[in-house]
ROKOL-541213 format. One record per residue (C-alpha): x, y, z; residue number from 1. Coordinates in Angstrom, 2 decimals. Layout:
BEGIN
[[X, Y, Z], NUM]
...
***
This chain:
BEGIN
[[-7.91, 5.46, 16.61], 1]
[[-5.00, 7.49, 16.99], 2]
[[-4.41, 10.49, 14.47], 3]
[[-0.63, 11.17, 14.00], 4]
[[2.00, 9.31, 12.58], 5]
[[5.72, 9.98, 10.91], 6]
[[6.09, 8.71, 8.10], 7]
[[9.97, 7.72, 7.07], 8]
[[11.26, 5.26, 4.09], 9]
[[12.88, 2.42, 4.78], 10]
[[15.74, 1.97, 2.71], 11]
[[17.48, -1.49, 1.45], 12]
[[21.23, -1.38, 2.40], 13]
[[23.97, -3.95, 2.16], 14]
[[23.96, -5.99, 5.24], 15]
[[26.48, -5.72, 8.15], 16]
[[27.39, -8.77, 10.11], 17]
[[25.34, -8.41, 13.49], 18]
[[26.05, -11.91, 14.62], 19]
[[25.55, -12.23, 18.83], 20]
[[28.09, -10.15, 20.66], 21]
[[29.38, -11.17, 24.07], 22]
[[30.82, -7.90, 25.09], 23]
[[28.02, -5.58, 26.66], 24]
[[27.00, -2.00, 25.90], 25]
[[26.37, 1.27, 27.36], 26]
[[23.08, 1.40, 29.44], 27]
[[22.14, 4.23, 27.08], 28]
[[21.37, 7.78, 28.94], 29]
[[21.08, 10.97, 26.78], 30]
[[24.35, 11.87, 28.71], 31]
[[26.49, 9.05, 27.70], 32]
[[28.57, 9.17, 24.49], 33]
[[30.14, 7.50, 21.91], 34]
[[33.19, 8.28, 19.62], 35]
[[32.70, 7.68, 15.45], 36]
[[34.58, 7.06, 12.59], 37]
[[36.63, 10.26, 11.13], 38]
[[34.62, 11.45, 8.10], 39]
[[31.65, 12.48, 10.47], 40]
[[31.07, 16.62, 11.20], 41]
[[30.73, 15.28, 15.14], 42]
[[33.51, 13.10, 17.11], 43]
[[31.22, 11.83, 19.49], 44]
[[27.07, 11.18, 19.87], 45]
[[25.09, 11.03, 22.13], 46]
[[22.96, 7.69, 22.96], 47]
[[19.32, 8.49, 21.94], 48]
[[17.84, 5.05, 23.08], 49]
[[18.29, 1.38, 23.92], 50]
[[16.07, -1.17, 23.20], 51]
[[15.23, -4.72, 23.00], 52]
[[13.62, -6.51, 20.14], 53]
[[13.21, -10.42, 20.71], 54]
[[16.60, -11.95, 21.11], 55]
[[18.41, -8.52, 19.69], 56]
[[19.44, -5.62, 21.51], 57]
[[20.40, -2.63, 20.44], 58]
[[21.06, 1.02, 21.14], 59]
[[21.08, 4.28, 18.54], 60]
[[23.30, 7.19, 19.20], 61]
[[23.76, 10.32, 16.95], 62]
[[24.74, 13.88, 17.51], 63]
[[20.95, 14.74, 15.85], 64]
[[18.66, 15.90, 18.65], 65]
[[15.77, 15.65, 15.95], 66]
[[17.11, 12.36, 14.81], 67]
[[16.83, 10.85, 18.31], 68]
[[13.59, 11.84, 18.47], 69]
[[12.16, 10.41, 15.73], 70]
[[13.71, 7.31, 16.36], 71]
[[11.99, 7.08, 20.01], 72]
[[9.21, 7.39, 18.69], 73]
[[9.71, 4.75, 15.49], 74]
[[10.99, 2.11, 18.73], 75]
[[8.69, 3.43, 21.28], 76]
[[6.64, -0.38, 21.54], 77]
[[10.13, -2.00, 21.79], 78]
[[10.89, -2.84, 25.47], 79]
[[13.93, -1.05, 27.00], 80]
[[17.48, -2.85, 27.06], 81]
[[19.83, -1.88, 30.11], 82]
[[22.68, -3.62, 28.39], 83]
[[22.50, -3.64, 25.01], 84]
[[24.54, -6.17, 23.01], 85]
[[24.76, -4.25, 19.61], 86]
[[25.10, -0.36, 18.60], 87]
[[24.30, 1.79, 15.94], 88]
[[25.65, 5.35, 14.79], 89]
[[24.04, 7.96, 13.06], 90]
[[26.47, 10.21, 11.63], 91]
[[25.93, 13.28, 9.41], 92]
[[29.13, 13.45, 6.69], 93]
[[31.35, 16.44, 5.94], 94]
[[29.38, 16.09, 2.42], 95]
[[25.80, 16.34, 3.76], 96]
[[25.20, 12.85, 3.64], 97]
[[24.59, 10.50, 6.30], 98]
[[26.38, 7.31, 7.31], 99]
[[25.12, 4.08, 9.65], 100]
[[28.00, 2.36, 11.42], 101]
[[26.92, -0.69, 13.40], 102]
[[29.39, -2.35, 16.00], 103]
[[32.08, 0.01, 15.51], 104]
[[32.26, -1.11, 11.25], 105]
[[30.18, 0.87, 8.83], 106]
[[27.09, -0.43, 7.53], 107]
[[25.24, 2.15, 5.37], 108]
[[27.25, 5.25, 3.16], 109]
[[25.92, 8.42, 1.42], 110]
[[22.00, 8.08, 2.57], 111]
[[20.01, 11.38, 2.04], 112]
[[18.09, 12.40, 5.00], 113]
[[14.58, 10.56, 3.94], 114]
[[16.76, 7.11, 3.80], 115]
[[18.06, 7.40, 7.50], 116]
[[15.58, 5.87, 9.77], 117]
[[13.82, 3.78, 7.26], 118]
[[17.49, 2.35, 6.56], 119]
[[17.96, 2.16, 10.65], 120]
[[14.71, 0.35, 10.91], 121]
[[15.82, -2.55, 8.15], 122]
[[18.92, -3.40, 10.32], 123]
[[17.37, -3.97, 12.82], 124]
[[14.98, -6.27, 11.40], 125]
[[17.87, -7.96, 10.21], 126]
[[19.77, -8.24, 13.29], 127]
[[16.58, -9.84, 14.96], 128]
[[16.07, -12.52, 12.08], 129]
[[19.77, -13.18, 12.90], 130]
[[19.80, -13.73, 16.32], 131]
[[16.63, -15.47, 16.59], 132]
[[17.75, -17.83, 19.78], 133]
[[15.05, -20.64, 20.67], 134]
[[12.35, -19.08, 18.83], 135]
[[11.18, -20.21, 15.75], 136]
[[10.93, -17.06, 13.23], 137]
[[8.30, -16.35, 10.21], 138]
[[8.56, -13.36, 7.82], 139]
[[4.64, -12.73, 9.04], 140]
[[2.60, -10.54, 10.55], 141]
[[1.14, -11.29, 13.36], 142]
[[-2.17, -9.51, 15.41], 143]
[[-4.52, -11.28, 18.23], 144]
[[-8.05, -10.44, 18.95], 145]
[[-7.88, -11.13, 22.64], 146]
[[-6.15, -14.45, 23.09], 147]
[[-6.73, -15.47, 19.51], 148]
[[-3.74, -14.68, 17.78], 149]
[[-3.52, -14.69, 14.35], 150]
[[-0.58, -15.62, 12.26], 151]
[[0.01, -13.95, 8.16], 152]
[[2.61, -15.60, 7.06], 153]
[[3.43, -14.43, 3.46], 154]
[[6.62, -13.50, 0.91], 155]
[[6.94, -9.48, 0.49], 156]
[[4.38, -7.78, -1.61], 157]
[[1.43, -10.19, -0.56], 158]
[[-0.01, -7.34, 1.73], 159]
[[0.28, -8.85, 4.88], 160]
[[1.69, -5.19, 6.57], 161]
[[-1.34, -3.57, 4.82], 162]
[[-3.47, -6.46, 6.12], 163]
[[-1.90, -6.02, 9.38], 164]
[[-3.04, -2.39, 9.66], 165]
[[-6.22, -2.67, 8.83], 166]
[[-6.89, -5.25, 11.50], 167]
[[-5.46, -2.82, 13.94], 168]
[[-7.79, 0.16, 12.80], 169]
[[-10.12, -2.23, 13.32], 170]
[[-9.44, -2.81, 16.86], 171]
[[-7.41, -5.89, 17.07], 172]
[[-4.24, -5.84, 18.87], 173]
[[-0.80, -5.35, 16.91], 174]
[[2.64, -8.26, 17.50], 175]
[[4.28, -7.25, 14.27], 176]
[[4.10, -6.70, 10.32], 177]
[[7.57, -8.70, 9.03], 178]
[[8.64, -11.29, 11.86], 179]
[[5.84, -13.72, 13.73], 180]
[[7.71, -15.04, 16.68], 181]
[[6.51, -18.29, 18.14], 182]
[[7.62, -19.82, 21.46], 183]
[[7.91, -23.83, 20.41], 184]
[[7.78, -24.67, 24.07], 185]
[[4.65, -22.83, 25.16], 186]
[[3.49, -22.14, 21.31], 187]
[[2.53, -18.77, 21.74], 188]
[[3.28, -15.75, 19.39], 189]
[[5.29, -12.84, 20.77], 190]
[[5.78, -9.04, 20.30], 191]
[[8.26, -7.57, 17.86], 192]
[[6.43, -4.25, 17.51], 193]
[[8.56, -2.59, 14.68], 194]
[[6.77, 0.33, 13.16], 195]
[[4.76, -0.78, 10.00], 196]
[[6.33, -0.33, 6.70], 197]
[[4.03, 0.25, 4.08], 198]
[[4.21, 0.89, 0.13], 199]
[[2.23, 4.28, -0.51], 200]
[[-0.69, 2.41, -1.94], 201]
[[-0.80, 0.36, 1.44], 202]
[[-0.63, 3.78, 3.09], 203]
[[-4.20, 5.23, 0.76], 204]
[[-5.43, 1.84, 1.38], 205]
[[-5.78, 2.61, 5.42], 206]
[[-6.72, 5.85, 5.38], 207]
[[-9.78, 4.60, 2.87], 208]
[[-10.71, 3.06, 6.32], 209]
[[-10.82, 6.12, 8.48], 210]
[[-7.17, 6.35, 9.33], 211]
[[-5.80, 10.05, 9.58], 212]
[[-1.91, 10.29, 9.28], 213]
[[-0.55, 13.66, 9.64], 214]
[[2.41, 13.79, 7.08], 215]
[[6.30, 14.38, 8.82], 216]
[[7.62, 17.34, 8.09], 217]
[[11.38, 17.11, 9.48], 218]
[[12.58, 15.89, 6.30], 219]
[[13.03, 11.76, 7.43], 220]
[[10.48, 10.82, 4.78], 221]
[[10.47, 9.52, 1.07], 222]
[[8.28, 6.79, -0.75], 223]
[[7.90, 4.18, 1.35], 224]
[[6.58, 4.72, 5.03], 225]
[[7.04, 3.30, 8.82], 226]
[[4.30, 4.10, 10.53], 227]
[[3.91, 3.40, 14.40], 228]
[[1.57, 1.25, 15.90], 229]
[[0.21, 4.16, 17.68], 230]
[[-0.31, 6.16, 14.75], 231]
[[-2.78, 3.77, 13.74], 232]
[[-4.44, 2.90, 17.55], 233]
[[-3.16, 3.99, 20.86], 234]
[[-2.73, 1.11, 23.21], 235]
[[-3.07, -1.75, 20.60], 236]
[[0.25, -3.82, 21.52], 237]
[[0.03, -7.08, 22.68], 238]
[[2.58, -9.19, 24.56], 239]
[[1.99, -12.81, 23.75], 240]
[[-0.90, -15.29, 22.55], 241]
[[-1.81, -18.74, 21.55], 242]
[[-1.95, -18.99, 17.49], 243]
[[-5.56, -19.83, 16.54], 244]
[[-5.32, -18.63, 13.13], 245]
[[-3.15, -18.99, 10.28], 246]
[[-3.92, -16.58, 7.02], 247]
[[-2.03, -17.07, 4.05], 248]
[[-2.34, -13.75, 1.83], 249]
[[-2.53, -12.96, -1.80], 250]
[[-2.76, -9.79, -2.63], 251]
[[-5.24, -9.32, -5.95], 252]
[[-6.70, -6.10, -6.33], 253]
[[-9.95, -5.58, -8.31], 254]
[[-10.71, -9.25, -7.44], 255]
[[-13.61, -10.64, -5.03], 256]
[[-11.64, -11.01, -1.36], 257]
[[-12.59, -14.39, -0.01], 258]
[[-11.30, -16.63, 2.24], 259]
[[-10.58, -20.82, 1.07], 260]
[[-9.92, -23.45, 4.22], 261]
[[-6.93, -25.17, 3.95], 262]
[[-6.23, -28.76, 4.71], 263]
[[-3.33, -28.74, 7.77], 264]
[[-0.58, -30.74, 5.52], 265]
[[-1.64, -27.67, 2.85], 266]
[[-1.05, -25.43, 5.28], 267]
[[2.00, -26.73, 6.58], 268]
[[3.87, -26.45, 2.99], 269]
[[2.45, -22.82, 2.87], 270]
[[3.98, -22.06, 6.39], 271]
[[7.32, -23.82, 6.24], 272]
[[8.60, -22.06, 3.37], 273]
[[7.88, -18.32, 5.59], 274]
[[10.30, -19.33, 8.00], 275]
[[13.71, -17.63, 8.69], 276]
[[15.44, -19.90, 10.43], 277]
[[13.78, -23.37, 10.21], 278]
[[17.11, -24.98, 9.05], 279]
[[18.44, -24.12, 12.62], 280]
[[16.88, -27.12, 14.64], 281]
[[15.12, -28.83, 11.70], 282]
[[12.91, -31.34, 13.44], 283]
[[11.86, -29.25, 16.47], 284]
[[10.81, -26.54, 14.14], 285]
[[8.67, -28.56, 11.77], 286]
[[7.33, -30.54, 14.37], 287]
[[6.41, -26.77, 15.77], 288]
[[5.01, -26.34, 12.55], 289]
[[3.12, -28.92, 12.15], 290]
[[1.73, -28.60, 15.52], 291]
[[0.37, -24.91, 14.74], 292]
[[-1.33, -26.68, 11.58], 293]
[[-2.94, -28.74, 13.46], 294]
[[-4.00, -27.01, 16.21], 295]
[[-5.14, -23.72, 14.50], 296]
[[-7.31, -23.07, 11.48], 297]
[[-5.60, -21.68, 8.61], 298]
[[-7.22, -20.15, 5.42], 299]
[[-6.04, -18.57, 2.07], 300]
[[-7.29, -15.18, 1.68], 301]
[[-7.24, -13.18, -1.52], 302]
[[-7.14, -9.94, -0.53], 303]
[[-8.96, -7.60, -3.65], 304]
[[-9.97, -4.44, -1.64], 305]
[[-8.54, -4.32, 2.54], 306]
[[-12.17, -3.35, 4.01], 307]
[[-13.73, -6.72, 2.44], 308]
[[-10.56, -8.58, 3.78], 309]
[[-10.54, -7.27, 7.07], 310]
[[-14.10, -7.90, 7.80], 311]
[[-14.11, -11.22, 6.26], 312]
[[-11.27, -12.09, 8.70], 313]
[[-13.14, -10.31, 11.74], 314]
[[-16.81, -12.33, 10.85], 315]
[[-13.89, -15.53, 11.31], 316]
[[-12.83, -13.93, 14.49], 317]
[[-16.74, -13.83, 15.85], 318]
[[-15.41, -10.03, 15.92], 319]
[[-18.86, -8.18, 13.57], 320]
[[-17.37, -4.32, 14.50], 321]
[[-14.51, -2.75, 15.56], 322]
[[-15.96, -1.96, 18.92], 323]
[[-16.25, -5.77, 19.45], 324]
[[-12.64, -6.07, 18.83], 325]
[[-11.50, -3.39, 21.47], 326]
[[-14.01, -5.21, 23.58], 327]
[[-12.25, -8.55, 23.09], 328]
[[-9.05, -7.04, 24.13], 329]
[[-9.53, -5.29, 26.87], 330]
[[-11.34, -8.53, 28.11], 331]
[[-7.71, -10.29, 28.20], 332]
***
């Protein structure tokens, strides 16, 4: 289990448009630059990274050395992008404050400096849920215990991130906390490895378990907190899997956790309204749907304390430690 992590707040800004763009981008070196808006104390910054997440594609630039670097490491699971199609500034104002521009038009005004990255981290969750191509999208988390992958599909607040990270301490392997990606043709889950944001009650919750986070101290922090997935395990990203299990959380603290079967047409009117983009090809994405009901087991799980909840899911799993999990993993 891995024993550092920065924590940053994700803030909730007004949304840019970051509809697919034709026109390709920089291939993103440290020595390439870009110009930004006037208003800014820097004319031009340099690319910090460039990286691909699903169908979106992005790179970060800023003239904050620091910044970059905590930004590689919030988008270190993210695969590389040599072209991206989208771009984001980070630019510190003549006032102190900081502004987010994103294709050339601002996006984000007058953050402090705990706001940045958190705020950086929600567009880009947008901008994936926007440009979601062939794949059928869930606000879920998603984790696998070798090529078991389980789906959480759930509205915000039900503790599916919180869920999510306890599963990892416990050795399963990590595909996201916000957007479950399924492939319709092959029906398999995939990757979007965003940093975990978690409430600070989520955050007490892990480190009940035996998670150690050492605090950030370069300022990009406030009350809610992105944590990496390495922070929480090294090595616990996983590319793709076949969905054998569907959770459904509720999040209910002080009560008994326990786990209900649900019938597949239940589960189907559960999963259908956790979709993002289900009104995009209507009848190949319920018949996806309904397919993953059928085909998987799905449950309702009330989640009153995480330790009860994650082992309850793992004795599901056949997983009774989490030595078993890494075991199933590394068996892939």
């Amino acid at each position: 289990m891995g024993s550092k992590g920065i924590l940053l707040f994700m803030g909730k800004p007004h949304p840019p448009n970051l509809a697919p763009r034709t026109q390709a981008r920089p291939t993103g070196t440290t020595a390439e630059r870009v110009e930004v808006r006037e208003g800014c104390s820097a004319s031009v910054h340099d690319i910090r990274l460039c990286r691909a997440a699903l169908g979106f594609s992005f790179s970060v630039a800023s003239g904050d050395e620091h910044f970059g670097q905590a930004a590689q490491l919030m988008f270190a699971d993210l695969a590389p992008a040599m072209q991206p199609a989208h771009a984001f500034i980070v630019a510190l104002g003549v006032d102190g404050s900081y502004s987010v521009q994103a294709d050339g038009a601002p996006a984000v005004d007058y953050l402090a400096r705990g706001e940045v990255l958190g705020t950086l981290v929600w567009l880009v969750n947008q901008g994936v849920t926007e440009n979601p191509g062939d794949l059928l999208l869930f606000h879920a988390a998603a984790v696998a215990a070798g090529e078991v992958g389980v789906l959480v599909p759930a509205p915000s607040g039900s503790g599916k991130s919180t869920l999510a990270g306890g599963l990892v301490a416990s050795g399963l392997c990590y595909l996201s906390d916000e957007v479950g990606a399924l492939d319709t043709a092959a029906m398999r889950a995939l990757a979007y490895p965003k940093p975990l944001s978690l409430a600070t009650g989520s955050l007490v919750a892990l480190c009940d378990l035996g998670l150690q986070v050492q605090p950030d101290v370069s300022g990009w922090m406030s009350s809610e907190y992105q944590l990496p997935s390495a922070a929480i395990r090294l090595g616990s990203v996983v590319g793709s899997c076949p969905v054998g299990l569907v959770l459904f959380p509720e999040l209910a603290l002080g009560r008994q956790s326990v786990l209900d079967r649900l019938r597949p047409s239940e589960a189907l009117g559960r999963l259908v309204v956790n979709t993002f983009n289900l009104a995009d090809q209507p009848d190949k994405h319920l018949q996806a749907c309904a397919e993953l009901c059928r085909t998987a087991e799905s449950y309702r799980l009330v989640i009153g304390d995480l330790a009860t909840a994650c082992s309850l899911v793992l004795s599901l799993l056949g997983v009774s430690a989490p030595g078993d999990a890494l075991l199933a993993a590394e068996a892939r």
